[in-house]
C-alpha positions in Angstrom: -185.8 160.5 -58.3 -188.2 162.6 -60.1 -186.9 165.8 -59.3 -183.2 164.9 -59.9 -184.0 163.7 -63.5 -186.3 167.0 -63.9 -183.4 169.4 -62.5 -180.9 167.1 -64.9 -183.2 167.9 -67.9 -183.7 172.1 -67.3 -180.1 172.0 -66.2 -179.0 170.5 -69.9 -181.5 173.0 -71.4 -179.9 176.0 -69.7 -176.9 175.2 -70.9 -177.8 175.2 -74.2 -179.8 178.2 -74.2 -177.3 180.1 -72.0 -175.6 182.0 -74.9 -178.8 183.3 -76.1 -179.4 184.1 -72.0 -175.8 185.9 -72.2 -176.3 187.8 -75.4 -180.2 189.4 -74.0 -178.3 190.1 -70.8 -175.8 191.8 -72.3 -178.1 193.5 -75.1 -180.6 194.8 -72.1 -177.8 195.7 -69.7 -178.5 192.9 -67.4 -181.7 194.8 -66.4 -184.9 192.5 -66.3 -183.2 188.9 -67.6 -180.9 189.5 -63.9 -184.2 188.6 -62.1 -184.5 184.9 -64.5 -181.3 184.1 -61.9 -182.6 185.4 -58.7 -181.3 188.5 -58.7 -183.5 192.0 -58.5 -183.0 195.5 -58.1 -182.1 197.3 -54.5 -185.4 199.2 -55.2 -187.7 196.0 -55.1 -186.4 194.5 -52.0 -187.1 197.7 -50.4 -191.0 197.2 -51.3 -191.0 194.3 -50.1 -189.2 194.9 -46.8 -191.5 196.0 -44.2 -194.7 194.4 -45.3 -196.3 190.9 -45.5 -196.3 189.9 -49.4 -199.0 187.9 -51.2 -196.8 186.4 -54.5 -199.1 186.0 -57.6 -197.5 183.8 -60.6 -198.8 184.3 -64.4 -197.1 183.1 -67.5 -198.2 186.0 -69.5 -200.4 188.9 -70.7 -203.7 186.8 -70.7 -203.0 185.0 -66.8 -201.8 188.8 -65.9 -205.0 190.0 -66.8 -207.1 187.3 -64.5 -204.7 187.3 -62.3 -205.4 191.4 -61.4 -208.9 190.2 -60.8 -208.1 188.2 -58.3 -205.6 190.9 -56.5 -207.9 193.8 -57.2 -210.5 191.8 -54.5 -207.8 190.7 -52.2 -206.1 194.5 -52.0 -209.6 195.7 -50.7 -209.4 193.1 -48.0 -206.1 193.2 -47.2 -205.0 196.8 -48.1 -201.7 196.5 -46.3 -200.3 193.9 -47.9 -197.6 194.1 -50.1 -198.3 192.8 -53.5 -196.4 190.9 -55.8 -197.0 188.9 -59.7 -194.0 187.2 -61.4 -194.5 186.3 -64.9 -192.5 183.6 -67.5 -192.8 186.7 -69.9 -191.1 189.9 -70.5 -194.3 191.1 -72.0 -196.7 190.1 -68.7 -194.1 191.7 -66.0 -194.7 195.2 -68.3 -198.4 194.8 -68.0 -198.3 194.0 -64.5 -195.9 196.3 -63.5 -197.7 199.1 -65.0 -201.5 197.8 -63.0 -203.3 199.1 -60.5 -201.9 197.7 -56.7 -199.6 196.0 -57.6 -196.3 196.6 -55.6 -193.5 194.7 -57.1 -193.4 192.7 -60.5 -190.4 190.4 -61.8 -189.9 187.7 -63.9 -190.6 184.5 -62.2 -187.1 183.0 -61.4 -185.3 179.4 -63.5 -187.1 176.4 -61.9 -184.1 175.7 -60.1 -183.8 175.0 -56.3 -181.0 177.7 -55.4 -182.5 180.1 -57.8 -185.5 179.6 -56.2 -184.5 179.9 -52.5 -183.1 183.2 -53.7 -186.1 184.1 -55.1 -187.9 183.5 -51.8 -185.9 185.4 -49.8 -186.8 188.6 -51.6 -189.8 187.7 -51.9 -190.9 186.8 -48.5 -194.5 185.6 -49.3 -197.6 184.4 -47.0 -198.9 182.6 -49.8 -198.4 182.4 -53.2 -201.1 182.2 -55.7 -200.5 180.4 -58.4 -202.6 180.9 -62.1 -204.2 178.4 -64.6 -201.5 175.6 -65.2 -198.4 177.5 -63.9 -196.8 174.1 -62.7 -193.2 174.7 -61.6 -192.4 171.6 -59.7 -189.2 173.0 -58.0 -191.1 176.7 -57.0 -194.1 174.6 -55.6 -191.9 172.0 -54.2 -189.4 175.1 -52.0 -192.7 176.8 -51.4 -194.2 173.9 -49.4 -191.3 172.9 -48.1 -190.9 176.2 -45.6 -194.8 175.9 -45.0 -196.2 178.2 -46.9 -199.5 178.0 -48.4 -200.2 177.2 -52.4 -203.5 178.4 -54.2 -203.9 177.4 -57.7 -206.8 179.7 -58.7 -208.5 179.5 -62.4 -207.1 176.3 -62.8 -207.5 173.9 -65.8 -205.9 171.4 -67.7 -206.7 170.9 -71.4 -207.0 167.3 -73.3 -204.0 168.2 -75.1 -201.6 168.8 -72.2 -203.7 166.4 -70.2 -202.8 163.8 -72.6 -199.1 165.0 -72.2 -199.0 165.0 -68.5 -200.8 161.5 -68.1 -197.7 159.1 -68.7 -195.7 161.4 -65.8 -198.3 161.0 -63.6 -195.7 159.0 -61.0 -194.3 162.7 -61.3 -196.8 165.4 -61.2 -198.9 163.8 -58.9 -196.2 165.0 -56.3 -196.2 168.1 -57.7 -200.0 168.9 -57.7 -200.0 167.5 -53.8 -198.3 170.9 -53.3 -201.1 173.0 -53.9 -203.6 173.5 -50.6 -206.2 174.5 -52.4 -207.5 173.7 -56.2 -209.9 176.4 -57.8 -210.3 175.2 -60.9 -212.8 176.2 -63.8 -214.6 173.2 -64.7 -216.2 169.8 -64.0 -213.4 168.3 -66.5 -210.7 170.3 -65.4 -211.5 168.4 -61.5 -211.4 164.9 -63.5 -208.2 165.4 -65.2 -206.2 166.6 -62.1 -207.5 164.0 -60.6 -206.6 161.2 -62.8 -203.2 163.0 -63.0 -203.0 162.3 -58.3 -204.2 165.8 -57.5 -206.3 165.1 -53.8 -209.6 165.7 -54.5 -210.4 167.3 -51.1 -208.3 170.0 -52.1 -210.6 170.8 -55.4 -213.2 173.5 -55.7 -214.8 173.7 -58.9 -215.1 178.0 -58.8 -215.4 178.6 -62.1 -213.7 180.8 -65.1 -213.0 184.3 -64.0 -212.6 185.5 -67.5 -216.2 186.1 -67.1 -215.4 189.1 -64.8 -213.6 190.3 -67.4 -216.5 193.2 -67.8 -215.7 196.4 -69.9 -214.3 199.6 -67.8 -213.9 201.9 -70.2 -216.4 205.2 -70.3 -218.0 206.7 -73.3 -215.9 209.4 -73.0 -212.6 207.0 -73.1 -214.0 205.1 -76.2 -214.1 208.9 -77.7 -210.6 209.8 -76.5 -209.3 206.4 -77.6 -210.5 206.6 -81.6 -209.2 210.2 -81.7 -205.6 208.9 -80.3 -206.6 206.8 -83.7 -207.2 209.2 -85.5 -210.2 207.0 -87.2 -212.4 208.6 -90.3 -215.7 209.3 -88.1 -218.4 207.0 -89.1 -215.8 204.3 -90.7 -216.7 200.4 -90.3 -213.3 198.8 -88.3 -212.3 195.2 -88.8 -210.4 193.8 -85.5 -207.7 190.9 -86.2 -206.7 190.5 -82.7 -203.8 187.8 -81.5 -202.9 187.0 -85.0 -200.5 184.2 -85.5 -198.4 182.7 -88.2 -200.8 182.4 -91.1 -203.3 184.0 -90.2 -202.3 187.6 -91.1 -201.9 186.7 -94.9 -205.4 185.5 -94.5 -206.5 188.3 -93.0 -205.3 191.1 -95.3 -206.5 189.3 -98.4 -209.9 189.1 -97.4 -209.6 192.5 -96.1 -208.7 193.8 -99.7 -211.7 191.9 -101.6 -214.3 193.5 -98.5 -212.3 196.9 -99.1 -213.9 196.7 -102.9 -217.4 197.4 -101.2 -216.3 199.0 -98.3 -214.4 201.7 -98.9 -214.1 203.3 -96.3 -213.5 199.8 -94.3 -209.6 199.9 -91.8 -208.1 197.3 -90.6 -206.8 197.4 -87.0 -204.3 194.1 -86.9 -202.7 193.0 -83.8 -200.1 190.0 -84.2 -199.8 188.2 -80.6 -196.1 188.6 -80.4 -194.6 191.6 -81.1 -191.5 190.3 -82.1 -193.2 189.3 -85.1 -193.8 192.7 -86.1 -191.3 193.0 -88.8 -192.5 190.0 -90.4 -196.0 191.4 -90.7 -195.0 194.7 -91.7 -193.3 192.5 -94.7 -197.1 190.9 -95.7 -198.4 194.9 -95.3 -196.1 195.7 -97.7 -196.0 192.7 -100.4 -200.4 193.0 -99.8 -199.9 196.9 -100.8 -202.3 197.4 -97.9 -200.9 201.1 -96.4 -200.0 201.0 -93.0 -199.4 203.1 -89.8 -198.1 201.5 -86.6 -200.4 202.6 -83.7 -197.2 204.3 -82.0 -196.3 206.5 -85.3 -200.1 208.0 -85.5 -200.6 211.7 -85.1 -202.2 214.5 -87.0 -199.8 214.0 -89.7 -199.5 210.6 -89.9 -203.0 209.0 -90.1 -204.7 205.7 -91.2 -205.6 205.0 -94.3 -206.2 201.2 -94.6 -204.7 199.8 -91.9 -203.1 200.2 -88.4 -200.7 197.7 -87.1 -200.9 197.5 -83.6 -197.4 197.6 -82.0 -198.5 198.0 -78.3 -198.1 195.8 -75.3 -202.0 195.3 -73.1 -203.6 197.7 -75.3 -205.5 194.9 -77.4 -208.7 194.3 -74.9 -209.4 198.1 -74.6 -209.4 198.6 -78.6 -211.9 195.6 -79.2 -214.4 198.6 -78.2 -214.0 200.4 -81.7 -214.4 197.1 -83.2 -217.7 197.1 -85.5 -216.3 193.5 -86.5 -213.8 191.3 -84.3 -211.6 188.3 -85.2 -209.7 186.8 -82.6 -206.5 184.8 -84.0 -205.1 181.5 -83.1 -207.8 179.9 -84.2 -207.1 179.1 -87.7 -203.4 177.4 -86.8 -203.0 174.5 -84.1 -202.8 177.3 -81.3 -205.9 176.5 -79.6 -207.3 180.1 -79.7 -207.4 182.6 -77.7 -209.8 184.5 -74.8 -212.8 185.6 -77.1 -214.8 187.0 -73.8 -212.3 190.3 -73.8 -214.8 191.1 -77.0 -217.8 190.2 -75.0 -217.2 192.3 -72.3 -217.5 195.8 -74.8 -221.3 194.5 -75.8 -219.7 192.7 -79.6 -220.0 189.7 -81.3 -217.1 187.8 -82.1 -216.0 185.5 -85.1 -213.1 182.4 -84.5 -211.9 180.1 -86.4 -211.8 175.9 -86.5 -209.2 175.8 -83.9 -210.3 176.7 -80.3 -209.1 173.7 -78.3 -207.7 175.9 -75.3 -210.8 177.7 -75.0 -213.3 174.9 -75.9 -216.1 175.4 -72.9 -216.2 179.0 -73.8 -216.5 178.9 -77.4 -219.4 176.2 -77.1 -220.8 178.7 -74.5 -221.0 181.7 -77.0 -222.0 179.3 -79.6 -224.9 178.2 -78.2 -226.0 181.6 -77.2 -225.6 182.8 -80.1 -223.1 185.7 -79.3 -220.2 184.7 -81.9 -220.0 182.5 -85.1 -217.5 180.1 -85.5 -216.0 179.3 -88.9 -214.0 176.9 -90.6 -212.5 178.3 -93.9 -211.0 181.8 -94.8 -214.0 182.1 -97.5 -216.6 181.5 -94.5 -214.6 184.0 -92.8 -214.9 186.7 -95.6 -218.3 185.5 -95.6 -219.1 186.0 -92.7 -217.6 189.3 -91.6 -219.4 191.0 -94.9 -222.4 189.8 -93.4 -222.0 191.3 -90.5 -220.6 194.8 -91.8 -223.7 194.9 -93.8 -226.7 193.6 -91.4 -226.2 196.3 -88.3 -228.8 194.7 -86.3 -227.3 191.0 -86.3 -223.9 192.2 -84.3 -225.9 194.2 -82.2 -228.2 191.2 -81.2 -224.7 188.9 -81.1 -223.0 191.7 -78.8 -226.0 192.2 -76.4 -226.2 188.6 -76.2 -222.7 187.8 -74.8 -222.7 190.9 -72.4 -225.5 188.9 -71.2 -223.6 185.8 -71.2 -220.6 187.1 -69.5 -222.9 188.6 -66.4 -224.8 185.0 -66.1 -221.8 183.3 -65.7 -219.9 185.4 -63.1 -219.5 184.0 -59.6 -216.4 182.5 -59.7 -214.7 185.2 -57.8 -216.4 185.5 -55.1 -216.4 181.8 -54.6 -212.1 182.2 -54.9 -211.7 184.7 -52.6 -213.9 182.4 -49.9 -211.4 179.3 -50.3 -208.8 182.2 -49.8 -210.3 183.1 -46.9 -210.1 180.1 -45.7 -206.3 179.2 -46.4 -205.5 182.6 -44.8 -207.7 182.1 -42.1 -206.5 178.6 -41.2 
């Protein structure tokens, strides 16, 4: 009864969403939006043809990015697989179609039984992996339903959607009984799946693998990346990374009043969604801030104040110029974002009041002193002058959460031995 009322409800909101479905179809040339419907491109079937398939699903950049962890470990082992990620997003099938061993990437198909038999024809998996709170009862439900093993792996559930699942338990509790195996990140994460019916022989507390999110970038790449830049040698950069609604105002007004006694101070800003990008090229302008969009630099076209990142993936590598780092969604009711992609380049990072997503880790770097958390934009301002001015206190935060990133790592090796198993078995 569950699934005939869920299939009811996404049928209703296809239908109202299908002229804006029709119009990106049409706009795109059918291209990638095909593949929402179960359809995909000659080319891709043909990778997939000849060779078992492992299926990864991530919603978007941030599972993408965890999610190449995971495949990265299991391509060594298995290096004849073929390898598949589908994503909810346009924007995570670009950054997993351009990563390292990775076969195939599509956007994951409607949660709808036929679309999703089609789906599983071309895809052909041995197991699918599933990331973080993926829960698409109809893909799970198919899935199990022609005996193929489900991992959810970096699982978690937080209070928010915790408290939004709870009064469907008599529903999801099906749907998490479709998973083999549970890796989830924390203690709490194993209590709330459990009070929503998932079996709790099927849990494994592994840990976050955000932790093994380490740094791979070389000296010499650092160098290459500031010249692509083009930044004034020697000049202090302020990182706004995964800004949101609100939060770039905020930003470029405190970055005026710190460009009084910095001078020499840019601003590299980085709005989460890039279809927002006109918008904040609107608050460049009515701030008089001047601007470059990181695809438009060159030797003629250089920054003077400000660069307004306009680049899909690129965000985590760039956090190495960073001599200050803000990481957005934390001042709106976003929940923040994944502060340990600062971490892993050897900087402190400052957040703001609102870090509910993330809530273990930012009490983590807290307590180790490897961030700041604050709760106004003047403690903001406040704080990031402090830290442009005292060298040795980012130094000590940055050293400090390298340190905390390497202490905490673990929880892939302790994945890819429940993998083992389910593959084995």
């Amino acid at each position: 009864m569950g699934y005939i009322l869920y299939n009811w409800v996404f049928i209703i909101f296809l239908i109202l969403a299908l002229p804006f479905s029709l119009l990106k179809i049409i706009l795109t040339k059918g291209t990638i939006h095909r593949e929402r419907w179960g359809f995909y491109p000659k080319y891709l079937g043909r990778e997939v043809s000849e060779r078992a398939t492992i299926w990864f699903h991530a919603a978007s950049v941030g599972e993408v990015k965890v999610a190449l962890l995971l495949l990265g470990a299991m391509r060594r082992i298995y290096p004849h697989h073929c390898f598949l990620i589908s994503t909810t997003t346009p924007q995570g099938r670009a950054i997993a179609s351009q990563a390292s061993g990775v076969d195939v990437a599509f956007l994951a198909p409607l949660d709808l039984p036929w679309i999703v038999k089609r789906a599983l024809r071309f895809a052909k998996p041995q197991v699918l992996f599933v990331a973080e709170t993926e829960l698409w009862p109809n893909l799970l439900r198919e899935v199990k339903r022609i005996g193929i093993p489900i991992i959810l792996f970096n699982g978690r559930i937080s209070h928010r959607s915790y408290r939004f699942y709870r009064p469907l338990r008599f529903f999801f509790k099906g749907v998490l009984r479709n998973f083999d195996f549970l890796c989830l990140k924390s203690s709490d994460d194993r209590e709330r799946l459990v009070g929503l019916g998932a079996d709790p022989r099927a849990i494994y507390v592994t840990g976050d693998l955000k932790f093994h999110q380490l740094s791979t970038l070389t000296v010499e790449e650092e160098q290459r990346l500031k010249q692509q830049l083009r930044l004034p040698r020697g000049a202090p950069i302020f990182i706004a990374g995964s800004t949101h609604e609100g939060e770039e105002k905020m930003i470029l007004r405190i970055f005026k009043e710190l460009k009084v006694d910095f001078p020499r101070l840019i601003l590299i800003l980085a709005p989460r969604h890039l279809q927002r990008i006109q918008r904040v090229k609107g608050l460049l302008d009515s701030e008089r801030v001047r601007w470059v969009k990181r695809t438009m630099i060159d030797d003629g076209y250089k920054p003077r104040d400000a660069i307004l990142l306009d680049t899909i993936g690129e965000l985590a590598a760039i956090y190495c110029l960073g001599t200050v780092i803000f990481v957005g969604g934390s001042f709106c009711k976003v929940g923040g974002h994944n502060i340990l992609e600062v971490l892993a380049h050897g900087k402190g990072v400052v957040f703001g009041p609102h870090m509910e997503n993330f809530r273990e880790i930012a009490q983590l770097v807290l307590e180790h002193g490897a961030g700041v958390q604050v709760k106004t934009p003047k403690e903001l301002k406040e704080n990031v002058r402090k830290l442009l001015t005292v060298p040795h206190l980012r130094e000590e935060m940055g050293m400090k959460g390298f340190a905390l990133l390497k202490r905490n790592q673990g929880a892939l090796e302790k994945t890819l031995s429940i993998v083992e198993k389910c593959l084995q078995g």
